[in-house]
C-alpha positions in Angstrom: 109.4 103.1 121.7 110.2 99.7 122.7 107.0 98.2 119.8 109.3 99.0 117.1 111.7 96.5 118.0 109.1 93.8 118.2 109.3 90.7 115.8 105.9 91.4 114.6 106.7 95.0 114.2 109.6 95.0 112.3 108.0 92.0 109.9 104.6 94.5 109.4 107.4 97.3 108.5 109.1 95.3 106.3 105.8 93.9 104.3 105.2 97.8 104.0 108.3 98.6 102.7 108.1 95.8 99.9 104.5 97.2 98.8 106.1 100.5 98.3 109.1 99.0 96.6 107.0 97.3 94.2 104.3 100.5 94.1 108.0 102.5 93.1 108.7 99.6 90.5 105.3 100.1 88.5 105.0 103.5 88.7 108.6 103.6 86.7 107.3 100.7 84.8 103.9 102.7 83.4 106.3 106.5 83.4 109.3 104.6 81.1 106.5 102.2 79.0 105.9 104.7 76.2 109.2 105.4 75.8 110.5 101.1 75.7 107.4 100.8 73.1 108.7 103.4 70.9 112.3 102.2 70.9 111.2 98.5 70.6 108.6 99.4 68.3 
């Protein structure tokens, strides 16, 4: 268990966490659009 403490590791673990934050951020992005457009609109 002793790899997930590595330096390399834990920056590849954090690079996959920020693709999946910003992944979450579009989804919501795309799911709320509609609803922005029609209240803008």
């Amino acid at each position: 268990m002793s790899f997930l403490f590595d330096k390399r590791t834990k920056k590849a673990i954090n690079m996959v966490w920020a693709v999946v934050a910003v992944l979450v951020i579009i989804g919501m992005v795309i799911f709320f659009a509609p609803g922005l457009v029609t209240i803008l609109g």
